[in-house]
PAVEX-770430 format. One record per residue (C-alpha): x, z, y; residue in one letter. Coordinates in steps of 0.1 Angstrom, whole numbers, padded with zeros to 4 digits, always signed. Layout:
// residues N
XZYa...
END
This chain:
// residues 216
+0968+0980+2222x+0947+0962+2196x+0963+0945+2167x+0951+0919+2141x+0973+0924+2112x+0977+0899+2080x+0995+0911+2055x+0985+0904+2012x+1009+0934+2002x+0992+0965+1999x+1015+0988+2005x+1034+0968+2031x+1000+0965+2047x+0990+1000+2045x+1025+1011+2056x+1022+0989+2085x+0987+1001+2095x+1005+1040+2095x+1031+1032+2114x+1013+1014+2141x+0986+1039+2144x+1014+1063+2147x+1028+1051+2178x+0989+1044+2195x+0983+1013+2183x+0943+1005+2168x+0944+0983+2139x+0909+0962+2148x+0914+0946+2114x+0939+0944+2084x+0931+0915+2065x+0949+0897+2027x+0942+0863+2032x+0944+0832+2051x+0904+0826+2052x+0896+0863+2066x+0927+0862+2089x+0910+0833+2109x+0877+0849+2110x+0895+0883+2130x+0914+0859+2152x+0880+0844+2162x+0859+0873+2162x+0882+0903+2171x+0895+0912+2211x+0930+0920+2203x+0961+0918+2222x+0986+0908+2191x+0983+0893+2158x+1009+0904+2133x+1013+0878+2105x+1030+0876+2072x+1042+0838+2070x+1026+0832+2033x+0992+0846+2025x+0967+0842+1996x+0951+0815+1987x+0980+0792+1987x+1014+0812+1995x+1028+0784+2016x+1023+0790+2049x+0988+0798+2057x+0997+0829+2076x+1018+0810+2105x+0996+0779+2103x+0965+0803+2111x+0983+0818+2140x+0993+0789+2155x+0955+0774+2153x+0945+0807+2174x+0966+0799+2197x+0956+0764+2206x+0921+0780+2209x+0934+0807+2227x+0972+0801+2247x+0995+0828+2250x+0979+0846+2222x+1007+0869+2211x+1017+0865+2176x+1044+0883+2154x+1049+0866+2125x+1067+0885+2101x+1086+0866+2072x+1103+0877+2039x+1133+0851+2048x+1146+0828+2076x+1122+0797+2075x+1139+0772+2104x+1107+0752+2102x+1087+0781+2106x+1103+0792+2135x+1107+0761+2154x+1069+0755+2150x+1060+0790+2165x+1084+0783+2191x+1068+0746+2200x+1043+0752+2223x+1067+0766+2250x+1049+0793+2261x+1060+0827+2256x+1041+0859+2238x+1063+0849+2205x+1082+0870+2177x+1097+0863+2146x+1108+0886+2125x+1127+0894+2090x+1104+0921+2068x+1137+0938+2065x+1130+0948+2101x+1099+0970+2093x+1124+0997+2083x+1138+1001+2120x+1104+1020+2133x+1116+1021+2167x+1127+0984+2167x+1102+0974+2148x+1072+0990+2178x+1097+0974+2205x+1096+0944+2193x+1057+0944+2191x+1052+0958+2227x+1075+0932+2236x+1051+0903+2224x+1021+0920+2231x+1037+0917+2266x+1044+0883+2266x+1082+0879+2258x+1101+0871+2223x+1115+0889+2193x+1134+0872+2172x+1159+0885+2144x+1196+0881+2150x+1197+0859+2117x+1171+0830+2126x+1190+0831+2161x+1222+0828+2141x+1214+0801+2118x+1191+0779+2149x+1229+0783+2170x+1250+0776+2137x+1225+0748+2130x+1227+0728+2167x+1264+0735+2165x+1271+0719+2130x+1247+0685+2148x+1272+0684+2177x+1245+0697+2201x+1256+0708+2237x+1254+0744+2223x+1291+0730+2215x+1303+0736+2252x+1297+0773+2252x+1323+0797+2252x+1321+0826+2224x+1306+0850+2251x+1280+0827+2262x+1269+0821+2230x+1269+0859+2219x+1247+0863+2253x+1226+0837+2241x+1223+0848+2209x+1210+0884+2224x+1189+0865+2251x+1170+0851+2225x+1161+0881+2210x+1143+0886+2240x+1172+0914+2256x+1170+0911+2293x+1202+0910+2316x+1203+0949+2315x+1202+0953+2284x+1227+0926+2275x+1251+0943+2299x+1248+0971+2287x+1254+0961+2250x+1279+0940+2259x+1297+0969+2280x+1301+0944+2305x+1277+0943+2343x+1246+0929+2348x+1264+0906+2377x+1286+0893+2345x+1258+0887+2322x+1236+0867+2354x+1268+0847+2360x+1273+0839+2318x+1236+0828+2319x+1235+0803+2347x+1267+0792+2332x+1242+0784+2298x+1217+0770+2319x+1238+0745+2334x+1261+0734+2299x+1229+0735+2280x+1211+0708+2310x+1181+0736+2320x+1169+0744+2349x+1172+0780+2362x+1141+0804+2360x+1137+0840+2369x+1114+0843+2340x+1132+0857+2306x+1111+0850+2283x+1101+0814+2295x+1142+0810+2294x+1149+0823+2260x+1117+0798+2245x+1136+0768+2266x+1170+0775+2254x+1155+0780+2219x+1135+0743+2221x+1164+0728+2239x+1183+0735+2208x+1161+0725+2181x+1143+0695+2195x+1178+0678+2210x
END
């Protein structure tokens, strides 16, 4: 699997670049900065990129804002962005286009190796990754502006709190300690209090529910 990865931090970078290797991952390039990022999204064949939200020149949001112009050239790029705190604004713009292929994780994460790869197969694959706390503050968010998140029940919103991780029915169950049968019938209870139509497709779900919530 080929990865473009975007990081300014040395030894972040260089960590990142060992780690990935180590689990069969080629690193096509490793770039600091906003201005070489864009070249290996236009030059490279990869399969991910893996951004840092803030790079060099300006340490805004070059990273993300980089990413997201690859992916109007090129829909359904995957992209992890990774970022050093929950940015709403960031996420909700990654998340805008509706299409699926999307992660957004804490740097904190980096440390949980196994997660950490999961989470990049994951996106690499088409599907989402998104840290529990930029779930948690999206869903605390809607519910403080009296969104229809309101009509939930406290299991429906801890399932969709774990769908939009990007956990699939078997694994929710099986978190949950509940059955898959449960977990289907919690989700197309979501579906219906949240106004969306039913899809068999997760990750296209999880991106809906995510949109509904912070566009409504």
């Amino acid at each position: 699997m080929r990865v473009v990865l975007a990081e300014d931090l040395f030894l972040l970078r260089d960590g990142l670049i060992r780690l990935l290797e180590a689990f069969d991952f080629e690193i096509v390039a490793a770039v600091d900065n906003a201005p070489d990022l864009t070249r290996a999204l236009a030059e490279e064949d990869l399969d991910i990129a893996i951004v840092d939200v803030r790079l060099p020149p300006s340490f805004t949001d070059e990273g993300l804002q980089c990413a997201l112009a690859a992916r109007r050239r090129r829909p359904g790029l995957p992209v992890l962005v990774l970022s050093q705190h929950v940015e709403q604004l960031y996420a909700r713009e990654l998340l805008a286009d509706g299409s699926g292929g999307v992660g957004y994780l804490l740097k904190d994460s980096v440390f949980d190796a196994e997660h950490f790869v999961e989470s990049v197969r994951r996106v690499a694959a088409g599907g989402t990754a998104m840290d529990p706390q930029v779930i948690s503050q999206l869903l605390s968010r809607s519910s403080a502006m009296d969104q229809p998140v309101n009509k939930l029940s406290p299991r429906e919103r801890e399932v969709l709190e774990l769908m939009a991780q990007g956990r699939s029915n078997v694994a929710i169950a099986a978190q949950l300690v509940v059955t898959e049968r449960a977990i289907a019938k919690h989700t197309a209870n979501i579906f219906t209090k949240l106004g969306l139509a039913q899809s068999d497709d997760d990750n296209r779900r999880v991106l809906a529910v995510l949109a509904y919530l912070e566009h409504h």
